[in-house]
C-alpha atoms as a printed R data frame, in Angstrom:
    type eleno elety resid chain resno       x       y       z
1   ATOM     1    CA   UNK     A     1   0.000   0.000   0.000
2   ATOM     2    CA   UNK     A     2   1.146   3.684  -0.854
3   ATOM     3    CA   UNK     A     3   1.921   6.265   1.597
4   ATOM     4    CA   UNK     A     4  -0.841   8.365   2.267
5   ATOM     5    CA   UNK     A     5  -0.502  12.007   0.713
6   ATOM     6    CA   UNK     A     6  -2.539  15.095   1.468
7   ATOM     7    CA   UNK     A     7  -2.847  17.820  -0.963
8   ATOM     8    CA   UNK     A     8  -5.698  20.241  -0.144
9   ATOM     9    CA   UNK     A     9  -8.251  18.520   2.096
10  ATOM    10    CA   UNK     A    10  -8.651  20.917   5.375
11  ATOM    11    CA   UNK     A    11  -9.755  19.578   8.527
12  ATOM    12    CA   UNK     A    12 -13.203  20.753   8.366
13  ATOM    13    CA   UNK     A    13 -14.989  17.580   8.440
14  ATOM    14    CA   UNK     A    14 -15.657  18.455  12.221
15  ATOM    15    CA   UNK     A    15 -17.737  21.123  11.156
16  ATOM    16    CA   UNK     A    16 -21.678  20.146  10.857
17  ATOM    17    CA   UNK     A    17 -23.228  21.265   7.974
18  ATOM    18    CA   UNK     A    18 -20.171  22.599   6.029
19  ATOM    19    CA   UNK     A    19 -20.085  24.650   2.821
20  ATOM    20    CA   UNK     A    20 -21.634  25.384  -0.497
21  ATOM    21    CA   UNK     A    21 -23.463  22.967  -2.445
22  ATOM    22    CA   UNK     A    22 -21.806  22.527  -5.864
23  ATOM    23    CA   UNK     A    23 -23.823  22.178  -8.904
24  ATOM    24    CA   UNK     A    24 -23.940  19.874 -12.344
25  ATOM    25    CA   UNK     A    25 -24.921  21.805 -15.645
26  ATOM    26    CA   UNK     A    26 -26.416  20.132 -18.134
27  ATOM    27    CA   UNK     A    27 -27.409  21.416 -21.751
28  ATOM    28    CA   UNK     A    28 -31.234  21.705 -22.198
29  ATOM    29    CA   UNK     A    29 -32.923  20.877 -25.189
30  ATOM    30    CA   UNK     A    30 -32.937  24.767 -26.614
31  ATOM    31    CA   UNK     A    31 -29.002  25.070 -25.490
32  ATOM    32    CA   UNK     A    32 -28.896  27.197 -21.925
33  ATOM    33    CA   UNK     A    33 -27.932  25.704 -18.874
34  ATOM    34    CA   UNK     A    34 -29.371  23.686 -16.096
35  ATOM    35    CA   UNK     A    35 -27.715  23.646 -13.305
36  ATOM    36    CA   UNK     A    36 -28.593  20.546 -10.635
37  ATOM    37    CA   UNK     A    37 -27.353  20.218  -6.977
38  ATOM    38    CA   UNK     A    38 -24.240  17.946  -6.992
39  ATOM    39    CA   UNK     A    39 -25.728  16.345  -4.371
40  ATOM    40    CA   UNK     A    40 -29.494  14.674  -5.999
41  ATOM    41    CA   UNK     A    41 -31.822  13.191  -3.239
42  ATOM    42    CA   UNK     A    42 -33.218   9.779  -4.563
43  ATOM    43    CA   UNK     A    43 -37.017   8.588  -4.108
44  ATOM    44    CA   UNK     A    44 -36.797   4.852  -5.153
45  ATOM    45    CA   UNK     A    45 -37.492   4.205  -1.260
46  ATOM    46    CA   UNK     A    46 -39.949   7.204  -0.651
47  ATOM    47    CA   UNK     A    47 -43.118   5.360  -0.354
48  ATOM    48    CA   UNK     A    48 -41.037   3.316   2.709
49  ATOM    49    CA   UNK     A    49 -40.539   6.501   4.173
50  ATOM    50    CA   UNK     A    50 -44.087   7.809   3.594
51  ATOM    51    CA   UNK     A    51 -46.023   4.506   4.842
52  ATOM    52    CA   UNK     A    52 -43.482   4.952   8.160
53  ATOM    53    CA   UNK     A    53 -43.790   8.461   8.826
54  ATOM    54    CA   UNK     A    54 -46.910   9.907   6.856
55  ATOM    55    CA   UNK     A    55 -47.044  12.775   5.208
56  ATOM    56    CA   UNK     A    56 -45.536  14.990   7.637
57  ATOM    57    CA   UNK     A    57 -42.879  13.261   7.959
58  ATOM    58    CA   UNK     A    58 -41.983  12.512   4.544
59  ATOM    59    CA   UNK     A    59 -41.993  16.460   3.889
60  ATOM    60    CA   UNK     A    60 -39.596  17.028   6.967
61  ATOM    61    CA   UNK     A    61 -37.123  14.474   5.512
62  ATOM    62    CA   UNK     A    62 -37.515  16.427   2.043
63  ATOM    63    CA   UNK     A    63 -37.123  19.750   3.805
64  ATOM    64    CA   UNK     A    64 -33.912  18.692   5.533
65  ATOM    65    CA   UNK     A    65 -32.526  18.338   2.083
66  ATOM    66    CA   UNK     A    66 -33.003  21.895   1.358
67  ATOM    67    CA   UNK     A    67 -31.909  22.728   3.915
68  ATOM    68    CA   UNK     A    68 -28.780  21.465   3.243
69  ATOM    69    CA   UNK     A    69 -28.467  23.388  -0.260
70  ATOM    70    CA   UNK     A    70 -30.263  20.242  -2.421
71  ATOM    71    CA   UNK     A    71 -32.383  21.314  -5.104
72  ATOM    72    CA   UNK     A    72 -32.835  18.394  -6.876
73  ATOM    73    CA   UNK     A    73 -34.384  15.063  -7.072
74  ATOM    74    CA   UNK     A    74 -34.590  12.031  -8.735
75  ATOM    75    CA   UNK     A    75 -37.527  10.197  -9.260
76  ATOM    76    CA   UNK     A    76 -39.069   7.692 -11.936
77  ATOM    77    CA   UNK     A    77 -42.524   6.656 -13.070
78  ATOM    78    CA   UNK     A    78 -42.255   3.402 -12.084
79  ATOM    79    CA   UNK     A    79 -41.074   4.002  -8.403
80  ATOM    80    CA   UNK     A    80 -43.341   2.752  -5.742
81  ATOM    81    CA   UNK     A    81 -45.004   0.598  -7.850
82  ATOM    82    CA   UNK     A    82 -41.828  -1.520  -8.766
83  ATOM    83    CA   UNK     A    83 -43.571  -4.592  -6.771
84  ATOM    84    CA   UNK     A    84 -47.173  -4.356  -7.407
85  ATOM    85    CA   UNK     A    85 -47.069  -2.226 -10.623
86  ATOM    86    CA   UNK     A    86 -50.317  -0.835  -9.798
87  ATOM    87    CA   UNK     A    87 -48.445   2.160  -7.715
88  ATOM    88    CA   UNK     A    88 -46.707   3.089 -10.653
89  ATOM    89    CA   UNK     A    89 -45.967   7.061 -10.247
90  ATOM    90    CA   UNK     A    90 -46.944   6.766  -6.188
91  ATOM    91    CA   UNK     A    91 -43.242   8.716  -5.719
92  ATOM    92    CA   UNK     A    92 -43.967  11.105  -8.297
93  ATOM    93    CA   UNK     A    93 -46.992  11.668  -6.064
94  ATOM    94    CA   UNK     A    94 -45.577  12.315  -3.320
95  ATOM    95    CA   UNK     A    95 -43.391  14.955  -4.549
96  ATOM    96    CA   UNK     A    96 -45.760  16.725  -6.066
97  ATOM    97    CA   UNK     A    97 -47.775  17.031  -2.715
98  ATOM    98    CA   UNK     A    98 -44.351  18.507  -1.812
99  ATOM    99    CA   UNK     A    99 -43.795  20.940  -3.697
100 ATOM   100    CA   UNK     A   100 -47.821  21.970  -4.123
101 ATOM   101    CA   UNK     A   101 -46.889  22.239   0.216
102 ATOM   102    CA   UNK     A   102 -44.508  24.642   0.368
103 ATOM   103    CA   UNK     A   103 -44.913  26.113  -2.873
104 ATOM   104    CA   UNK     A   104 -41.423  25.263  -3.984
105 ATOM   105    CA   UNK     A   105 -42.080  24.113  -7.674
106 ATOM   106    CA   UNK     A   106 -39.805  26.482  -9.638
107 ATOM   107    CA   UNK     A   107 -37.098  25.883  -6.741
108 ATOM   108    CA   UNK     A   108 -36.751  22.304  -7.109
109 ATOM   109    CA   UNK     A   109 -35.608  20.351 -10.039
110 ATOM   110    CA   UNK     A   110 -36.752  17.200 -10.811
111 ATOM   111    CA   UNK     A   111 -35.225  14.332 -13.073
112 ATOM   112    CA   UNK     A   112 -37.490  11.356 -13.530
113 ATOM   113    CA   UNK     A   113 -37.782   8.400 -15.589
114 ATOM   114    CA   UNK     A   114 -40.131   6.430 -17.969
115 ATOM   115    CA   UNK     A   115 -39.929   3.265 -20.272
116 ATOM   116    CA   UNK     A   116 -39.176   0.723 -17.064
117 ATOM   117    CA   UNK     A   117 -39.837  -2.960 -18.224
118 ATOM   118    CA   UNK     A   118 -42.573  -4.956 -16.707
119 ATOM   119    CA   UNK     A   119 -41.496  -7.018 -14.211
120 ATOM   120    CA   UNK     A   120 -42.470 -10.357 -12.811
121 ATOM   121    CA   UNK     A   121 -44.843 -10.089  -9.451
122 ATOM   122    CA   UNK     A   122 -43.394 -13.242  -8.203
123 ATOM   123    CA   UNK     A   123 -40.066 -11.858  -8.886
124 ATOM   124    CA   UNK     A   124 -39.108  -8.177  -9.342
125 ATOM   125    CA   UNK     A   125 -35.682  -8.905 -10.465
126 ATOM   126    CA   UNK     A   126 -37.377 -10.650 -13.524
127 ATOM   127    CA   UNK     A   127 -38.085  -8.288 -16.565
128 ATOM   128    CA   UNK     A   128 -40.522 -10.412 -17.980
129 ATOM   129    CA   UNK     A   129 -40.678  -7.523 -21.452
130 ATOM   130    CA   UNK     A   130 -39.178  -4.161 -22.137
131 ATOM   131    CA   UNK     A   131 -41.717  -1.475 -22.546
132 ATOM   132    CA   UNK     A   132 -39.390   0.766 -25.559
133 ATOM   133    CA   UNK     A   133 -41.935   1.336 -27.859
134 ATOM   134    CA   UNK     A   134 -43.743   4.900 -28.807
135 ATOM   135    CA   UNK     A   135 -47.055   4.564 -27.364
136 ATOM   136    CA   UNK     A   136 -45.485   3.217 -23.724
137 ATOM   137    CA   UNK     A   137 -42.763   5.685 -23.743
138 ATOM   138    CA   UNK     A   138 -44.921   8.370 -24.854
139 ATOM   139    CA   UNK     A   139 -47.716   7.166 -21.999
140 ATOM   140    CA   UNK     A   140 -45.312   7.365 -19.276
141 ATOM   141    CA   UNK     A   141 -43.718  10.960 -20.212
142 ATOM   142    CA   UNK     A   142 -47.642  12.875 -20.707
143 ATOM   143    CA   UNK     A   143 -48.580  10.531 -17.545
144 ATOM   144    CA   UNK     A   144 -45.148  12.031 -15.301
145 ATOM   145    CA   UNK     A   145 -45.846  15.307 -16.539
146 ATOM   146    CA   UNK     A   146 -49.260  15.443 -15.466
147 ATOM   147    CA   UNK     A   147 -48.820  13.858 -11.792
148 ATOM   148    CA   UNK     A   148 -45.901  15.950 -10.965
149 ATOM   149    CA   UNK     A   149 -47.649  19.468 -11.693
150 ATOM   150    CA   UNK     A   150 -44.294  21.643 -12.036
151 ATOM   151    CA   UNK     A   151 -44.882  22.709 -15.518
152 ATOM   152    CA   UNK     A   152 -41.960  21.411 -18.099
153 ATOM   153    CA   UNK     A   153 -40.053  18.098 -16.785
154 ATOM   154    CA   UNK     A   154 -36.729  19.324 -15.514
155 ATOM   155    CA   UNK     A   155 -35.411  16.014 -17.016
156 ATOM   156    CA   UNK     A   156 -36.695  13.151 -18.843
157 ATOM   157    CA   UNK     A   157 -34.685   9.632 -19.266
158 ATOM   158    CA   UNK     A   158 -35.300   6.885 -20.564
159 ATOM   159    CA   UNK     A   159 -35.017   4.137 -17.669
160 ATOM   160    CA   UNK     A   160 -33.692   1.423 -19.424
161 ATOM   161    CA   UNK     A   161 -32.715   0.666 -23.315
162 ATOM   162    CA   UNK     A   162 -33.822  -2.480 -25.581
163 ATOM   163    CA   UNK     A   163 -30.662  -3.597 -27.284
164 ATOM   164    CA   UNK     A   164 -33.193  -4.935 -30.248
165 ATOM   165    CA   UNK     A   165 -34.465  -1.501 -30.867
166 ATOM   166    CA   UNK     A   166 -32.280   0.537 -33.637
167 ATOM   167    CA   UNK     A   167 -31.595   3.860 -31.714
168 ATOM   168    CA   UNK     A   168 -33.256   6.066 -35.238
169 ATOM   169    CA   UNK     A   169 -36.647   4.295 -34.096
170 ATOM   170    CA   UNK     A   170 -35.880   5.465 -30.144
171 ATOM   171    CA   UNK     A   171 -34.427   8.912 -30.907
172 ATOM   172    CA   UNK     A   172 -37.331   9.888 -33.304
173 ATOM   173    CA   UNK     A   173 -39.599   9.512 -30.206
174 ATOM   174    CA   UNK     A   174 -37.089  11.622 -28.132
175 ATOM   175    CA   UNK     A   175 -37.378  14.328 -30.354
176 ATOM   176    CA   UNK     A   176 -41.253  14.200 -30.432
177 ATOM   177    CA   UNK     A   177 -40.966  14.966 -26.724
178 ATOM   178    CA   UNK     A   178 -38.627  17.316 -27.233
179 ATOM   179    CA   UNK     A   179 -41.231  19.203 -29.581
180 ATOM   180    CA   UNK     A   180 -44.034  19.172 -27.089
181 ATOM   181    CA   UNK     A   181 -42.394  22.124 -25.318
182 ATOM   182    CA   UNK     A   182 -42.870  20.081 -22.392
183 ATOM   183    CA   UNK     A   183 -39.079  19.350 -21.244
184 ATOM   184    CA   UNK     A   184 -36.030  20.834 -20.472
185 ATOM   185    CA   UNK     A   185 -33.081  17.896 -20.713
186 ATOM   186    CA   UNK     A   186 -33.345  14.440 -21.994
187 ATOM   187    CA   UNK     A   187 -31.507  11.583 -20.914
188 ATOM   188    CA   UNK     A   188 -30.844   7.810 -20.921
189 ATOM   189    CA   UNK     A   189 -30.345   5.814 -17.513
190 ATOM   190    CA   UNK     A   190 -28.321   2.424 -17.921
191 ATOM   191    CA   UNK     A   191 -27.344   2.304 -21.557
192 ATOM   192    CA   UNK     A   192 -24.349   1.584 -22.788
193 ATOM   193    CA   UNK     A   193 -21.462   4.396 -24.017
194 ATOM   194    CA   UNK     A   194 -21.799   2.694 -27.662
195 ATOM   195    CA   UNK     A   195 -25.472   2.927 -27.597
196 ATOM   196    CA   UNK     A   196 -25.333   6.750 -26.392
197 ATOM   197    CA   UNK     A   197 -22.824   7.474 -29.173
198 ATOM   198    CA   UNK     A   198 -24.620   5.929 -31.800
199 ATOM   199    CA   UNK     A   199 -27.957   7.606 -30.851
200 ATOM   200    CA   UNK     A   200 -26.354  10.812 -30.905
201 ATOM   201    CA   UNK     A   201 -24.625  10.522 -33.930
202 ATOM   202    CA   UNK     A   202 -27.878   9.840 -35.546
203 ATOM   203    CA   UNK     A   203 -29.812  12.478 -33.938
204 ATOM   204    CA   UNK     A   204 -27.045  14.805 -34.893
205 ATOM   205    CA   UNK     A   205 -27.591  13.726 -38.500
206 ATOM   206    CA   UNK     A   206 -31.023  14.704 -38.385
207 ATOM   207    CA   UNK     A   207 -30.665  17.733 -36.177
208 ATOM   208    CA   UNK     A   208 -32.602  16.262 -33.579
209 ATOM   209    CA   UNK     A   209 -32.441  16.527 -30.024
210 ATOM   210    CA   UNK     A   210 -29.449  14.574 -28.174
211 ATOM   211    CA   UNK     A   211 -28.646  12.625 -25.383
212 ATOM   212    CA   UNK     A   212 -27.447  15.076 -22.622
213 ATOM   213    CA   UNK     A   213 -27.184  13.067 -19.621
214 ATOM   214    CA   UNK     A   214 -26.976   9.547 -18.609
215 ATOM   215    CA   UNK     A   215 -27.580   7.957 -15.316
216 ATOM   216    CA   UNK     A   216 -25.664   4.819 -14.125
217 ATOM   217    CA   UNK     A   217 -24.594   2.591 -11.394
218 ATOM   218    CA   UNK     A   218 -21.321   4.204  -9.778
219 ATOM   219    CA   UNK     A   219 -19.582   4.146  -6.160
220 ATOM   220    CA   UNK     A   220 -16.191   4.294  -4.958
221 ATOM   221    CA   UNK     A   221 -17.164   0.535  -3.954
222 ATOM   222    CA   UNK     A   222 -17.182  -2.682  -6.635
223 ATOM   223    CA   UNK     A   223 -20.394  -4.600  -7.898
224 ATOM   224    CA   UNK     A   224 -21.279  -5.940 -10.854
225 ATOM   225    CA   UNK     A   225 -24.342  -7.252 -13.043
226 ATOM   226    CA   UNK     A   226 -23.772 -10.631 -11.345
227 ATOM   227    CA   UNK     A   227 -23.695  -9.324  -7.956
228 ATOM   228    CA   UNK     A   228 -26.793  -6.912  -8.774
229 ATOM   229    CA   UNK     A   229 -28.486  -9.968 -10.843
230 ATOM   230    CA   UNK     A   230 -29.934  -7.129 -13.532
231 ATOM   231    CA   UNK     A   231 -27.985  -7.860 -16.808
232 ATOM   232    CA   UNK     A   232 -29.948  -4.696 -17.743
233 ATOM   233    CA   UNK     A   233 -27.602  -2.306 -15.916
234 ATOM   234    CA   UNK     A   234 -25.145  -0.034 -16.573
235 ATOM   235    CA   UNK     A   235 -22.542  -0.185 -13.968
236 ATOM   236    CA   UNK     A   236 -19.096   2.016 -13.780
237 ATOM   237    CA   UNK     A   237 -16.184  -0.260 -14.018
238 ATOM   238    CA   UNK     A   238 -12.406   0.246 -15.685
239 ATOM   239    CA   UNK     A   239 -13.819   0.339 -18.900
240 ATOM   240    CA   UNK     A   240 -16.613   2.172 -19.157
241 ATOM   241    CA   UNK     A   241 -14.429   4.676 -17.421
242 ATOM   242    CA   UNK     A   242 -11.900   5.300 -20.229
243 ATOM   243    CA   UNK     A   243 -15.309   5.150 -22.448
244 ATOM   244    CA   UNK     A   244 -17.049   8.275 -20.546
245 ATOM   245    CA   UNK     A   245 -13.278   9.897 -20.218
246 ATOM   246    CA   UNK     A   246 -12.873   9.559 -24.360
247 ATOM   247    CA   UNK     A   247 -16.738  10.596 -24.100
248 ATOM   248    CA   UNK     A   248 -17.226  13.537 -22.459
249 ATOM   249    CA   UNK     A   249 -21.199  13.452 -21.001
250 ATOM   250    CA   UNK     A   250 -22.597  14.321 -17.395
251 ATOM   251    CA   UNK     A   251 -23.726  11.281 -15.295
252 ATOM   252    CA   UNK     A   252 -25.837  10.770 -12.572
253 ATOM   253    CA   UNK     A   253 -24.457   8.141 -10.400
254 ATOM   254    CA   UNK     A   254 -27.301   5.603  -8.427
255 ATOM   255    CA   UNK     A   255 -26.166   3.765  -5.765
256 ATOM   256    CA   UNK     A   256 -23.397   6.243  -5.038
257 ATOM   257    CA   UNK     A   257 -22.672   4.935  -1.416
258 ATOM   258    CA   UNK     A   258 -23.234   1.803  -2.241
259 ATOM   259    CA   UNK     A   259 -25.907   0.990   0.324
260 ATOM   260    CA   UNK     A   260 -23.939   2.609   2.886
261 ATOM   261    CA   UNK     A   261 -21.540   0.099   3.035
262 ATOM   262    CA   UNK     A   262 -18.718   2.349   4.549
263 ATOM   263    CA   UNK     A   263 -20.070   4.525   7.013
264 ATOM   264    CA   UNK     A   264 -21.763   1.255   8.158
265 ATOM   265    CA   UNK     A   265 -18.177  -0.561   8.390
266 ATOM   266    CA   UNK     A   266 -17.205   2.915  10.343
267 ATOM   267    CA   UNK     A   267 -19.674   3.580  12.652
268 ATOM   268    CA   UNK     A   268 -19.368  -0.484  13.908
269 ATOM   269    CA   UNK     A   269 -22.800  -1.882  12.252
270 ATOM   270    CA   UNK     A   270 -21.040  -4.197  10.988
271 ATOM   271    CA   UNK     A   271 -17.590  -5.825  10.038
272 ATOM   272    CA   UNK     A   272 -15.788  -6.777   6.759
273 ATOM   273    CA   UNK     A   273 -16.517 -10.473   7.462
274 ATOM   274    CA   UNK     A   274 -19.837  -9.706   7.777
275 ATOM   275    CA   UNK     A   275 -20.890  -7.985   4.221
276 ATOM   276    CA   UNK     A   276 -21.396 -11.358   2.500
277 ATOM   277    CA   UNK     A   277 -24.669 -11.516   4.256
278 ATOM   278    CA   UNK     A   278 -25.589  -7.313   5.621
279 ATOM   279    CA   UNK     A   279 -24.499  -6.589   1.827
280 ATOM   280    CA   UNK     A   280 -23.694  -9.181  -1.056
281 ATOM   281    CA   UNK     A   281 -23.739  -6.655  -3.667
282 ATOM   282    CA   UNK     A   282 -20.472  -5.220  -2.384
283 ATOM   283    CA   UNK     A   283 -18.511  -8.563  -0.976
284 ATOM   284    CA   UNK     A   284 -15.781  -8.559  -3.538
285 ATOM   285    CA   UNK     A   285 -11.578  -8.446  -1.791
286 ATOM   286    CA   UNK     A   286 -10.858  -5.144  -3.431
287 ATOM   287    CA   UNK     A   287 -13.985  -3.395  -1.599
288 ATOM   288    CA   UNK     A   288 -11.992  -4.732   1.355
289 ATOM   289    CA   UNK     A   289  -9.253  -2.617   0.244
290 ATOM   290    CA   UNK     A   290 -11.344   0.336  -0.348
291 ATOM   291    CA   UNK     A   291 -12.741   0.296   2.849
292 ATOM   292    CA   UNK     A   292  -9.485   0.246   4.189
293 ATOM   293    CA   UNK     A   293  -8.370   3.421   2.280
294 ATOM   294    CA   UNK     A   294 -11.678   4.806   3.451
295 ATOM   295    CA   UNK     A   295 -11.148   3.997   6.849
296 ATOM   296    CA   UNK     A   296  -7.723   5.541   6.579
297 ATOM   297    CA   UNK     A   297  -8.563   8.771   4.850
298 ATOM   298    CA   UNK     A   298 -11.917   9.410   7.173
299 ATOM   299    CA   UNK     A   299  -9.826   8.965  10.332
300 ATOM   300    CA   UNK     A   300  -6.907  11.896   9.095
301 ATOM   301    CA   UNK     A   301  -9.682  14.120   7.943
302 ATOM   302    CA   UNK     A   302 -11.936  13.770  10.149
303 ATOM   303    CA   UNK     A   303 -15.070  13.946   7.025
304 ATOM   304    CA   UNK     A   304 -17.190  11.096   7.519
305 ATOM   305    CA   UNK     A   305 -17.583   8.302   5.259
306 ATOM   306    CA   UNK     A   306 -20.839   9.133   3.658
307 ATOM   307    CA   UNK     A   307 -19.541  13.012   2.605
308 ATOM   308    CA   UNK     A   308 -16.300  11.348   1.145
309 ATOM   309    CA   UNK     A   309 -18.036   8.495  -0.843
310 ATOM   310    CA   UNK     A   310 -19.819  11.330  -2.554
311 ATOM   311    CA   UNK     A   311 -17.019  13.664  -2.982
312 ATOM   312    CA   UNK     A   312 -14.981  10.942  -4.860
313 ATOM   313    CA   UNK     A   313 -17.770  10.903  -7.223
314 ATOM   314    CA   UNK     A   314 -18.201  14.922  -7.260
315 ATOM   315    CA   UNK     A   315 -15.002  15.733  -7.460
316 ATOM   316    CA   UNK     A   316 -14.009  13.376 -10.355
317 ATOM   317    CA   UNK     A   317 -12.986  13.803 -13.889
318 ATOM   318    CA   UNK     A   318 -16.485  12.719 -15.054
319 ATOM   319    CA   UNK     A   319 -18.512  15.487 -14.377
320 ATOM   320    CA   UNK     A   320 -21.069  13.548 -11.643
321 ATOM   321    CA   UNK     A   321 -23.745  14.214  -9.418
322 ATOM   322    CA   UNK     A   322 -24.285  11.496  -7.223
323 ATOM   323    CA   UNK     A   323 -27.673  10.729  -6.119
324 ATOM   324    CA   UNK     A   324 -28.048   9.615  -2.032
325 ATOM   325    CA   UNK     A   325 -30.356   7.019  -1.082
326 ATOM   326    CA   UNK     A   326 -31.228   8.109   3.004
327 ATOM   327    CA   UNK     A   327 -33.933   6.881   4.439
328 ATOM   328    CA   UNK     A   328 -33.778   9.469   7.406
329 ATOM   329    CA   UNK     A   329 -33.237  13.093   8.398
330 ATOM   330    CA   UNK     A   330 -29.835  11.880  10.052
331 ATOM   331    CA   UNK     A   331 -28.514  10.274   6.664
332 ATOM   332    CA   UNK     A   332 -29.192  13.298   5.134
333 ATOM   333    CA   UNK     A   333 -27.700  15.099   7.436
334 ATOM   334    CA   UNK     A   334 -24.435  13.159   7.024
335 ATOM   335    CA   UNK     A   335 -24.172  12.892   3.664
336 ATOM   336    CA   UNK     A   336 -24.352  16.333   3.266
337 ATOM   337    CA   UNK     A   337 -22.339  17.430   6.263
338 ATOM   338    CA   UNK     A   338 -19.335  19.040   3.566
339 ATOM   339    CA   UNK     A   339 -21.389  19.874   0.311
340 ATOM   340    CA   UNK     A   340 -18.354  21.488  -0.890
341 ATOM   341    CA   UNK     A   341 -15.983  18.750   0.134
342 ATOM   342    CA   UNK     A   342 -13.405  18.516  -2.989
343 ATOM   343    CA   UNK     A   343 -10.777  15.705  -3.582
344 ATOM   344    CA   UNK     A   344  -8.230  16.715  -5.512
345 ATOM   345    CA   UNK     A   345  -7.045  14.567  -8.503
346 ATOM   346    CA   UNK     A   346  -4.429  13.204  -6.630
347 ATOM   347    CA   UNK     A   347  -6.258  11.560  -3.668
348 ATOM   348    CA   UNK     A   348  -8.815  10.503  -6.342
349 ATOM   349    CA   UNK     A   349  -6.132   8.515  -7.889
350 ATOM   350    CA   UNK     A   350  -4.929   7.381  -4.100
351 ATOM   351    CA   UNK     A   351  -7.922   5.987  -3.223
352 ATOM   352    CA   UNK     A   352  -8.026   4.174  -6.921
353 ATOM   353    CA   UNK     A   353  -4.533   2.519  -6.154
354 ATOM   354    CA   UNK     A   354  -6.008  -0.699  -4.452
């Protein structure tokens, strides 16, 4: 293992509630900026939170994001309703009570998500058909724009790709929501680089709208499609690095503390031998190592491990905002405890040597 080097991290990790939020600007569809918090609160989980604590509650939890300098959030059409698929848009819901509540709808911006397969009931992780096709697509866009009341989608992905569908047929209905007015970015979430390139390419042949943003899988810990069983995925490894590196686009990373694997290894919840079973998805040796660099880097700082897992991401060559995945006031608190935390390129690259 290398000697540990410091560049410019100060010891401010002691200091609750720490700094400026930084931002990610995307391109919208008529070329000015959108600029998203750096730090995205997910909702795969919210209807958890809102059949624990009600609506009260839920808006709290929400309102301690703010707080904290969030402004945006990430939602999809298909969250709360991923088990039953009659709740389909419940999350979307619930933030739209939100923001009706405290009158907050041109403050927060919201990414969400359409054109989710339909799954199995027996078994969620079976994706019994993919739902890319122009009238499902289409249904789910009108359908998110209606239930979240903000006016214009923020941003609009696509939450999945279909390999068998040429990218002309899926772009063409990209660009009719593009012409509806009715959206301000488009995206793709868990497609590959070579799909993204060649969908741009041919948009840019037509002079249609492009891809500006795609969401994937990404931590500073390992997994892989095996681990997550969902071949449909898009997860950040070596490769797809170099590919987003040669590639230039913004991502959104999911996942981005990978289930809080290291601040649950800090604060004692659990041990290294113990992840096989608390968390499978991340029980690969070199996550050993990372925790170990973790471990290392949280203890000289003094930042926990929740702020730093999201500054690796933030502060990283790929221009990233990495979505959190709390499921209390207290998470949130944490994770946002340095919004402006930085890594330079050098401890990014120190906490890569494994």
């Amino acid at each position: 293992m290398h000697p540990m080097v410091f560049f410019n991290i100060s010891l401010i990790g002691c200091t609750k509630y720490g700094g400026q939020m930084k931002f990610l600007t995307l391109k919208t569809v008529n070329g000015e900026d959108l600029k998203l918090s750096k730090i995205i609160l997910g909702t795969a989980s919210l209807h958890n939170i809102w059949n624990k604590l009600g609506e009260e509650g839920t808006f709290a939890y929400i309102d301690k994001f703010r707080e904290l300098g969030g402004d945006t959030i990430d939602t999809g059409r298909a969250y709360g309703g991923e088990v039953d698929q009659e709740h389909f848009g419940f999350n979307e819901g619930i933030i739209s009570r939100y923001m009706k509540s405290r009158k907050c709808e041109k403050e927060i911006k919201v990414i969400t998500k359409g054109g989710f397969p339909d799954l199995d009931v027996k078994d969620i992780s079976n994706m019994i058909r993919f739902r890319i096709n122009r009238d499902a697509i289409l249904g789910d866009f009108y359908t998110s724009y209606d239930r979240l009341q903000k006016g214009p989608i923020d941003v609009w992905m696509l939450h999945r790709d279909d390999p068998s569908k040429p990218v002309s047929y899926i772009m063409d209905i990209l660009e009719e929501i593009k012409q509806t007015g009715l959206v301000k970015v488009i995206g793709v979430s868990n497609w590959s680089m070579e799909r993204i390139l060649e969908a741009n390419a041919y948009a840019r042949s037509k002079g249609q709208v492009e891809i500006a943003v795609s969401e994937i899988m990404w931590s500073y810990a390992y997994t892989d499609v095996v681990a997550r069983n969902d071949k449909t995925l898009s997860i950040m490894d070596d490769a797809l690095y170099r590919k987003y590196i040669e590639n230039p686009i913004p991502v959104v990373a999911f996942s981005s503390q990978a289930r809080g694997l290291f601040s649950l290894l800090y604060n004692g919840t659990y041990t290294w031998d113990e992840v096989p079973q608390k968390n499978r998805w991340y029980a690969f040796p070199e996550n050993e190592k990372r925790w170990l660099k973790m471990k290392e880097f949280c203890d000289k700082t003094g930042h926990s491990p929740a702020a730093v897992a999201l500054a690796y991401l933030s502060s990283n060559k790929i221009d990233c905002a990495p979505i959190i995945g709390c499921m209390t006031e207290e998470e949130i608190a944490d994770s946002l405890s340095n919004t402006d935390l930085t890594l330079t390129q050098e401890e990014i690259e120190w906490f890569d040597n494994i």
